[in-house]
N, C-alpha and C positions, 0 to 999 in steps of 0.2 A: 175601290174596285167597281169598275161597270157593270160586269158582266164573266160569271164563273169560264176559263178556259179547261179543257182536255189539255193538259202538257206533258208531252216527251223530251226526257233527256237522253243523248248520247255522249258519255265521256264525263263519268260523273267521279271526277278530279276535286280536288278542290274548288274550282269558280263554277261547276254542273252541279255539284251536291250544296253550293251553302245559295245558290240561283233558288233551285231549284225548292229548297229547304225554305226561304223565305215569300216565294211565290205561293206553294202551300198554305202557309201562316196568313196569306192575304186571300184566301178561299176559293184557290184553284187545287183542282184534282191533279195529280202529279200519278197517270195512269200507267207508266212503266219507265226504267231506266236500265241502259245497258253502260255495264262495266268490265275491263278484261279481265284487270290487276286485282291482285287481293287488297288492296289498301282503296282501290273505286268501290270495292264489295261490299265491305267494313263502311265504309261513309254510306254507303245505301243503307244499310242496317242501321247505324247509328242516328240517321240525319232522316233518313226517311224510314221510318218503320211503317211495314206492310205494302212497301211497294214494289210491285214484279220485277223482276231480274231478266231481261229480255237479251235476245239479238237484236242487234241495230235495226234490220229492217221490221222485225216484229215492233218495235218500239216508234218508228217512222207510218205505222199504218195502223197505230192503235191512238193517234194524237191528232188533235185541230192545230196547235202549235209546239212544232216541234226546237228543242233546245239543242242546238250541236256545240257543244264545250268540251271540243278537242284539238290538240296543239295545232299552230297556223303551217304549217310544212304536211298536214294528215289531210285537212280539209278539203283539199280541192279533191283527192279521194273517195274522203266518203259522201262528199255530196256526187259525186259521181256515179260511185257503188251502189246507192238508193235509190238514184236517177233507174241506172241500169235494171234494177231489179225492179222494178215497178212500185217501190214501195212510199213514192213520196204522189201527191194527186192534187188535180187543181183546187185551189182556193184555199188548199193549207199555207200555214206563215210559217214559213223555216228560219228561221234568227239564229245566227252564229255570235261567239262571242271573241273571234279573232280581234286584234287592235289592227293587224298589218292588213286584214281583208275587207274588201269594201263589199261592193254587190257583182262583182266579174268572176269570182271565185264560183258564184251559187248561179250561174249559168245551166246548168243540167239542171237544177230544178225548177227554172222560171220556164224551159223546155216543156216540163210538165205542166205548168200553169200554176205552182207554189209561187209563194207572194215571198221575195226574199227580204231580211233586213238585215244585217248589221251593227251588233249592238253589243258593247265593247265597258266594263268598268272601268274607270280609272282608280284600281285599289289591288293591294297586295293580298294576296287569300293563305291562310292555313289549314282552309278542308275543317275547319270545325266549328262550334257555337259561335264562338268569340266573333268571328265577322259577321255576325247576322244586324248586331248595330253601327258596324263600321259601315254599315250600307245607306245608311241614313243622312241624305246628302252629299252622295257620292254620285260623282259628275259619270255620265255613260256618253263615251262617242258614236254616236248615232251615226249609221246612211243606210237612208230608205228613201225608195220612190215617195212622190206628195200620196199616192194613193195607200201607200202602207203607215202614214204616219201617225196616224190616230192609234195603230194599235203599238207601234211602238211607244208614242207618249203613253197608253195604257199600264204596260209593262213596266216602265222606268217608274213611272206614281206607282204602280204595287209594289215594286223594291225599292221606294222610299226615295229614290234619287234624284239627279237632276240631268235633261237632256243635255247634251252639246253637239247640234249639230254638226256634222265634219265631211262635205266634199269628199266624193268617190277616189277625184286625183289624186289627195292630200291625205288619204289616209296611213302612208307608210311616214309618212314627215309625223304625223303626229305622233303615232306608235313608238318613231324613234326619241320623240321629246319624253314620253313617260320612261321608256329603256331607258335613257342616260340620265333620267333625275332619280327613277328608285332602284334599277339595279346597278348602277353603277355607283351611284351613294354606297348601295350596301357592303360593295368592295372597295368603297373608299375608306368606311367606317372600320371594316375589316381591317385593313391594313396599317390604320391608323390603333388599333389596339395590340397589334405585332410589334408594331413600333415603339409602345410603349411599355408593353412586358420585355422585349430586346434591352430596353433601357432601364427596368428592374423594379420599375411601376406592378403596384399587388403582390410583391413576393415579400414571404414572412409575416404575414398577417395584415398587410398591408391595402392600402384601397384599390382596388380593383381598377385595370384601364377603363370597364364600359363607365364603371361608378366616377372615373376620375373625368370622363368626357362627355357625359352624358349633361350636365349644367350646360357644359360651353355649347355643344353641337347644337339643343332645344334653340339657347339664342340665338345662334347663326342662323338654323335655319325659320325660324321664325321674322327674323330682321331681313331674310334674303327673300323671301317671301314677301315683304312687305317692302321692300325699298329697294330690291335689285342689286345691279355695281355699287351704289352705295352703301350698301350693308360692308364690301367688305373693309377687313382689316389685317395689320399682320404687317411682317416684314418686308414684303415687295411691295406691297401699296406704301410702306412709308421709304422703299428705295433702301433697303437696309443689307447694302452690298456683301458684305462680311459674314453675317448675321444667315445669309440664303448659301456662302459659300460652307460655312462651321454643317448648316443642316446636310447639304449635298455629300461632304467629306465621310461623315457621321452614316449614313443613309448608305454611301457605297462599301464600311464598311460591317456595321449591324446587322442590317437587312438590304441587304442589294435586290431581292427581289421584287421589293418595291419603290426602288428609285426612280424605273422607268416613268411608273403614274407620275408621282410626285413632279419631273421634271413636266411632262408633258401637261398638267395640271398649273404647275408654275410659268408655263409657255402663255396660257389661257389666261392665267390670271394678270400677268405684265399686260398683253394687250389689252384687256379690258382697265385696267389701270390707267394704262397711258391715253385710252381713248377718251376716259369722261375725265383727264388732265391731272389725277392727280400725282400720278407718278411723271416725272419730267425724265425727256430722251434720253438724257447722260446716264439717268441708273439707271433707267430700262434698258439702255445698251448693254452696259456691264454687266447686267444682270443676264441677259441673254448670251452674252461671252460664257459664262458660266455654265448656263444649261446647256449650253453646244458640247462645252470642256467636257461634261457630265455625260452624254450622250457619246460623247466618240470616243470616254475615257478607253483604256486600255490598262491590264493592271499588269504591272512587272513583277520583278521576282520579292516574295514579301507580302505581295500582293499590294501595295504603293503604289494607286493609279494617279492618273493625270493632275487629278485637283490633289490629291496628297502631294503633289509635288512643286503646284504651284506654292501649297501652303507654306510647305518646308524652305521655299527659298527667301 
C-alpha cells in the first residue's frame, strides 16, 4: 500500500463486502457502506464491523474512493442518481466492479470531474471469509483512462491481484468469456449430477454424484486449461457413433430436461473435433444426423421419440 485511501461502498453484496473487507486488511479506512437487503446488512456486520450504514449518497460524499458493487443492469442508475444529487465531486475515483461495463456507463460522473475506472474480478464470491484468499492472484479486468491507472494498479496490489488490461470495446466479449466458462460450467456440472442420481449413482449408501465426478471434472478441467481441444476426450472425439446415439436415447428418456445442453454441447464439441482433425467427416456427419434427430425428435404415444425409433428398427 502507497498511500491510506477514504473508501465507500455501495452495494455491499458479496463482491462490495469481501472488496471491501480485504481493502481494510490492506490499511484503508472503509468510512461508510450502504446496503438495502438484510443479507448486505448482515455482511456489513459481519465483514465489516463498526462501519456506518449509510445512504448511497451519504456514502458517495463521505469517500476519496468510492466502491459501486452493484448489479450491471442498476449502474448506469446509480451513477446517475449521485450524479444528479450532487453527491459525487471532482477528483474522486468512482470504480465500478461491473465485468459488462466499461467507462461509458460512469459518464454522469466524469460530468462532475470523478475520475472513472472499471475494475472487474475475475472470481466467483460467497459474501464471506473464505474469498479473502481466493483474491490472491486473481486477475481484475481493468479500463481506465492512462491518467487513472496508477490508482487502479494501486487497488489491484492491495487486493493481492493481477491487472489485465481490457479495451473499452471489448469489454462485453470479455464478460461473456468468464459467463460461459463459470456459470455455465456450473450448470453443466449441475446437470451432470441429475444425470447421475436419474441413473441411481449415491442411492443406498452409495457414492455420491459430486464425489463420483469430482476426480474426473479436477482433470478435465485442469488438462483443458492447459492444452485446449486437446485435452479433450470421450466418444465424439473418438467418432463413437452408437455410443453418442445409446447416450441421447437414454437422456430423452431419464432427464429430457437436459438433452438440450447436452446436444448443443455435443454440437461444439464435433466442430472442435473435426477442426484440429481428429474426428474424420464421416462420423462427424452421423454424428450430427443424430443431434439434428435429437433436436427435432417428437415423442409419440408411449412417449418413443424419434431416435427410439430409429434404435428399434
Amino acid at each position: 500500500m502507497t498511500a491510506s485511501l477514504r473508501v465507500g461502498v455501495i452495494g455491499a453484496g458479496r463482491v462490495g463486502a469481501t472488496l471491501a473487507t480485504a481493502l481494510r486488511a490492506a490499511g484503508h479506512e472503509i468510512v461508510a457502506a450502504a446496503g438495502e437487503s438484510a443479507a448486505s446488512r448482515t455482511r456489513i456486520e459481519t465483514m465489516l464491523p463498526g462501519v456506518p450504514v449509510e445512504k448511497p449518497t451519504a456514502v458517495a460524499r463521505a469517500c476519496d474512493v468510492l466502491l459501486l458493487t452493484v448489479p450491471d443492469d442498476m449502474l448506469g442508475n446509480v451513477v446517475s442518481t449521485l450524479a444528479d444529487a450532487g453527491a459525487l465531486r471532482a477528483g474522486q475515483y468512482v470504480v465500478h466492479t461491473s465485468g459488462r461495463h466499461g467507462l461509458a456507463v460512469m459518464a454522469p460522473a466524469v460530468r462532475e470531474g470523478a475520475r472513472p475506472v472499471a475494475l472487474h474480478p475475475a472470481l466467483t464470491f460467497t459474501g464471506t471469509d473464505v474469498d479473502l484468499p481466493r483474491l490472491q492472484g486473481c486477475v481484475f479486468g481493468v479500463t481506465a483512462a492512462p491518467a487513472e491507472h496508477a490508482m487502479a494498479s494501486q487497488l489491484v496490489d492491495d487486493l493481492g491481484g493481477r491487472i489485465m488490461w481490457v479495451p473499452e470495446e471489448r469489454r462485453s466479449l470479455y464478460h461473456a468469456s468468464l459467463a460461459h466458462g463459470a456459470n455455465h460450467l456450473v450448470t453443466l456440472v449441475s446437470q451432470a449430477m441429475e444425470m447421475l442420481a436419474a441413473a441411481g449413482v449415491g442411492g443406498e449408501g452409495g457414492v455420491a454424484p459430486a464425489d463420483t465426478l469430482r476426480p474426473l471434472l479436477e482433470a478435465a478441467l485442469s488438462n483443458a486449461l492447459a492444452y485446449g481441444d486437446a485435452a479433450l476426450t470421450g466418444p465424439i472425439v473418438r467418432g463413437d457413433v452408437e455410443t453418442v446415439r445409446a447416450h441421447l436415447v437414454e437422456l430423452a428418456r431419464a432427464t429430457p430436461q437436459d438433452l438440450p445442453a447436452y446436444v448443443a454441447m455435443a454440437r461444439a464439441t464435433v466442430g472442435r473435433a473435426l477442426a484440429d482433425g481428429r474426428l474424420e467427416g464421416r462420423r462427424a456427419a452421423e454424428i450430427l444426423v443424430l443431434l439434428d434427430a435429437s433436436s427435432a425428435q417428437v415423442a409419440g404415444p408411449g412417449g418413443v421419440s424419434a431416435l427410439d425409433a430409429q434404435e428399434q428398427q
